[in-house]
N, C-alpha and C positions, 0 to 999 in steps of 0.2 A: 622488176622490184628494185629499188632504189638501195642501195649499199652505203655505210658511211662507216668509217674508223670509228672506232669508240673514244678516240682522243678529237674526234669531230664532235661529237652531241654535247651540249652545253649542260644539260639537266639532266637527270633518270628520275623515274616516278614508283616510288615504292608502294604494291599495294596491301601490302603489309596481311590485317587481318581485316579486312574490309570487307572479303567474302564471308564474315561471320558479326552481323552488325549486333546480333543480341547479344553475342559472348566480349564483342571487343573492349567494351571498357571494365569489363571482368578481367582481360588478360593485361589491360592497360597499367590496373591496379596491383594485381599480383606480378607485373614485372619492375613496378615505381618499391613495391614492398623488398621484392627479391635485390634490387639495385639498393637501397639503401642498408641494405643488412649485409651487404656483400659489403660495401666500406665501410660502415661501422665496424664489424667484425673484423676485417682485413687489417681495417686499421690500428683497433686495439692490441690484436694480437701480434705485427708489427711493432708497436711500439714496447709492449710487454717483452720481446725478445732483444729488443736494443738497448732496457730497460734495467731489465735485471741481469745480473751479472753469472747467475747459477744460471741460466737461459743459454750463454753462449759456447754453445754444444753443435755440433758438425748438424746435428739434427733439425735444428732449431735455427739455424744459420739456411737452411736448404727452404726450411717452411717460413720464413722471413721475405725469401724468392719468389714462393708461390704466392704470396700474399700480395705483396707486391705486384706481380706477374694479374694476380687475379685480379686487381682492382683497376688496372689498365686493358685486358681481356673484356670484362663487362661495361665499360663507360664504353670502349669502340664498338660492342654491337648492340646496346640496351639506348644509351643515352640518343643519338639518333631518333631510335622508333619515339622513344620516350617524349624528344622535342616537337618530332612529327602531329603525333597525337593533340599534343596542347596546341601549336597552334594552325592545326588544321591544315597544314599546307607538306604533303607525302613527297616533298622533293628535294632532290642533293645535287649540288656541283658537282662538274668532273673533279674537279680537282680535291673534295672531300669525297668523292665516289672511291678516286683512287686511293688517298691516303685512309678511310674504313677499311676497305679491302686489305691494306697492305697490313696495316697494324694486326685484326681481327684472325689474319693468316698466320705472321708473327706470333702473335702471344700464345694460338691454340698452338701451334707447331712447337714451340719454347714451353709449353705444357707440359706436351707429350713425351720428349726428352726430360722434362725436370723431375716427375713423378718415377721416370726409371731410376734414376741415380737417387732419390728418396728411397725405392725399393731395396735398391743395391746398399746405401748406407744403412738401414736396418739388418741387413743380411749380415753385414762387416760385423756389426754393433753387437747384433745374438749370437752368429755363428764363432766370430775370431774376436770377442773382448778382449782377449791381452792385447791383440795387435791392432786392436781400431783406433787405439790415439797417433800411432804411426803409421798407418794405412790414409784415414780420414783427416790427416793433418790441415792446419788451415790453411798452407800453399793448398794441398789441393783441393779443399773443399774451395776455395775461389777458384783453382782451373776448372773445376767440372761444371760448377755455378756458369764462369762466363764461357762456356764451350756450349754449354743447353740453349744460351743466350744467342751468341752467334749462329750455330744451326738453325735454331730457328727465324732469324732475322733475314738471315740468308737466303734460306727455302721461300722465304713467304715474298722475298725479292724477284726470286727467279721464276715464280708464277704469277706474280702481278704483271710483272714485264709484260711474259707469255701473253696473259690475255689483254692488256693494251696492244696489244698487234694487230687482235681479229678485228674484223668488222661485223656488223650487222646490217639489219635488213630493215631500218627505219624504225623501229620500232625502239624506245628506253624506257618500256616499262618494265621493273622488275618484281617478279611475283616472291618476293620475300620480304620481310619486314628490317632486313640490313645486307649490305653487299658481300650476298653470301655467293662464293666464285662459281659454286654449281650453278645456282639462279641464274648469273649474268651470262656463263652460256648459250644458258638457252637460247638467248637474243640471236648469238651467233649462228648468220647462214654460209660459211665456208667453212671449208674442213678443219674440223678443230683435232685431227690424229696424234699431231704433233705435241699440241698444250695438257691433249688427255694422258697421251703415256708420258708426258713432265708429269701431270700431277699423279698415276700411278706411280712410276718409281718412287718421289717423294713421299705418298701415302703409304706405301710398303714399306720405307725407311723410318717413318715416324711414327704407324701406328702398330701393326704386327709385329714388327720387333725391338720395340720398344716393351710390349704388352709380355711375347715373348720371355725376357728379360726378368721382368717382373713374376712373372709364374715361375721361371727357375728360381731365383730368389723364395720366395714366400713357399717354395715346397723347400728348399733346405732349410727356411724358418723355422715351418710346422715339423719338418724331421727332429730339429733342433730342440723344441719348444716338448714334444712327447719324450726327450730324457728329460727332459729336467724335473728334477724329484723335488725340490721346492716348489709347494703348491703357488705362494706365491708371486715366485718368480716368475712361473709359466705365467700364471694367470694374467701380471703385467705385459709382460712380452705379448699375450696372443690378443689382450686389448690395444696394443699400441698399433699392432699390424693386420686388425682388424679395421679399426679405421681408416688406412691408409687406404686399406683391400674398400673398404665402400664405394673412396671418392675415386678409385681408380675402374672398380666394373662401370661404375654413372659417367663417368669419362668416355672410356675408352669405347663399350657398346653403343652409346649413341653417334660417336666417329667414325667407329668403324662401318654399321647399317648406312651411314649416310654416302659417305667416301669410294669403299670396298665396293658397293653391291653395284649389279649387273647394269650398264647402261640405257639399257631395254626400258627398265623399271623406273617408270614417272611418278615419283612420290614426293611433289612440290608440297602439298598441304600437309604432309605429314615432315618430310624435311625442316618446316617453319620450326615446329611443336619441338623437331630432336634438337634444333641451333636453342633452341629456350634450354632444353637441360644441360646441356654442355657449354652454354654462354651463360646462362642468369642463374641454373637451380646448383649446380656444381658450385662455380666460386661461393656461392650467399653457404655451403654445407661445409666447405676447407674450414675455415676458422670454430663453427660449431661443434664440428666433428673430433678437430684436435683440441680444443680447450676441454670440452666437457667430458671427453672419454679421459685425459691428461691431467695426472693430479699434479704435476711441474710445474704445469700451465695452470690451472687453477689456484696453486699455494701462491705465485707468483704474481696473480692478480689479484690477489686478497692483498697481498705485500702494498702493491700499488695503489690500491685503493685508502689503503691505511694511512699510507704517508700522504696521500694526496690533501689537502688543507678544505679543500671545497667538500672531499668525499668524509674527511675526518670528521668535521662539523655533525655528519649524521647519523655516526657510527659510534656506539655506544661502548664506552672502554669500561674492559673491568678492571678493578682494583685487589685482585686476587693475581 
């Protein structure tokens, strides 16, 4: 059997959802809808936070990140499949094989770390109010910003390297619809022991406790949130941390099934389905999630919309 580096194959051939020829331009559609709502939303709610001025809050500084972070997350693994589809032709250069890989590693990994220091800053925010403007200051909400940033840039460096080393066994087809690192594996017929316990340790540092983290946090929340005798107050507080708590179960449990589970276990077709919710249904749910549970973010785009000259034209003022 014939052997070649992976930085030898000219092309890889994705077969995406091919094995489901009745559902694929079903998925094709519901991923063109999930991408485009994923930057609409992202975007808006970016701009809404560098917008308004009551917005720039440690909070809102963090979710400006993700937004950000998400709308570069879903163009590295949606836009690919997306271009594939249209024009017919399931193939990538090394040289974009590598750089989807590296980015798509990148942004999930700079995720995982970002959503904990979200957790952690609502914890500051309910638990120690008087001290969160001197805790949360904006020196350090930019160190932790670009510290989530580098961790993850770095990680997703040290395992792209890793698998440009292997080789494989003539074969660049890959059975996933973007250069998802477990997929390209597979190709690999030399011992991969070494790149696997990289990517364990790495997995264990980004995703368990990171999650970890998050669960201490949001139980001193809920500690927090059961005194408080302002019905109110709770009731804000356990919606704001309720949301967060959604996009991070949809996160984290389809990373973790994927990532974590036993090597034995061959679940390429279902792998596809989990990189769809944690690449396309996740980011397109950040911006929904925080605008419409977030009356901030909601009085804040009403502001925007008001002033806006194009939106004002259709927007009926009263004279009371």
């Amino acid at each position: 059997m014939v052997k070649a580096n992976l930085t030898v194959i000219s092309n890889f051939i994705f077969l995406g959802f091919t094995r489901y020829p009745k559902v694929e331009v079903i998925i094709f559609v519901l991923c063109l809808l999930m991408y485009l709502i994923t930057l609409l939303g992202n975007i808006i709610l970016m701009s809404i936070t560098i917008l308004d001025s009551h917005l720039h809050k440690p909070v809102y500084f963090f979710l400006s990140n993700l937004s950000f972070l998400d709308i570069w997350y879903t163009s590295s693994a949606l836009t690919p499949m997306l271009t594939n589809f249209v024009s017919g032709k399931n193939t990538i250069s090394f040289s974009g094989y590598a750089t989807q890989m590296y980015f798509s590693l990148a942004m999930g990994s700079t995720e995982c770390v970002l959503l904990s220091t979200m957790a952690y800053d609502r914890y500051v925010a309910i638990c120690n109010p008087l001290r969160y403007p001197i805790i949360m200051n904006k020196r350090a909400c930019v160190q932790i910003a670009a510290g989530s940033w580098m961790t993850g840039c770095l990680t997703a460096l040290v395992e792209t390297v890793s698998v440009l080393q292997l080789s494989v066994c003539g074969s660049s087809i890959i059975n996933h619809f973007t250069c998802e690192i477990l997929a390209v594996l597979k190709l690999v017929c030399v011992d991969t022991s070494r790149v696997q316990l990289i990517m364990l340790v790495i997995s264990v540092l980004l995703l368990p406790m990171p999650m970890l983290l998050i669960c201490v946090s949001y139980a001193f929340i809920l500690s927090n949130i059961l005194r408080i005798s302002s019905v109110d107050g709770g009731s804000k507080a356990f919606s704001t941390c309720a949301a967060h708590l959604t996009v991070v179960v949809l996160f984290y449990g389809t990373a973790l099934s994927m990532y974590l589970k036993p090597s034995a276990v061959d679940s390429q077709e279902i792998d596809k389905f989990m990189a769809l919710v944690y690449a396309g249904l996740t980011p397109m749910l950040n911006p929904i999630i925080y605008s419409l549970r977030n009356k901030e973010v909601k009085v804040a785009m009403k502001k925007l919309l008001i002033r806006n000259p194009l939106c004002a034209f259709s927007i009926p003022h009263s004279k009371s």
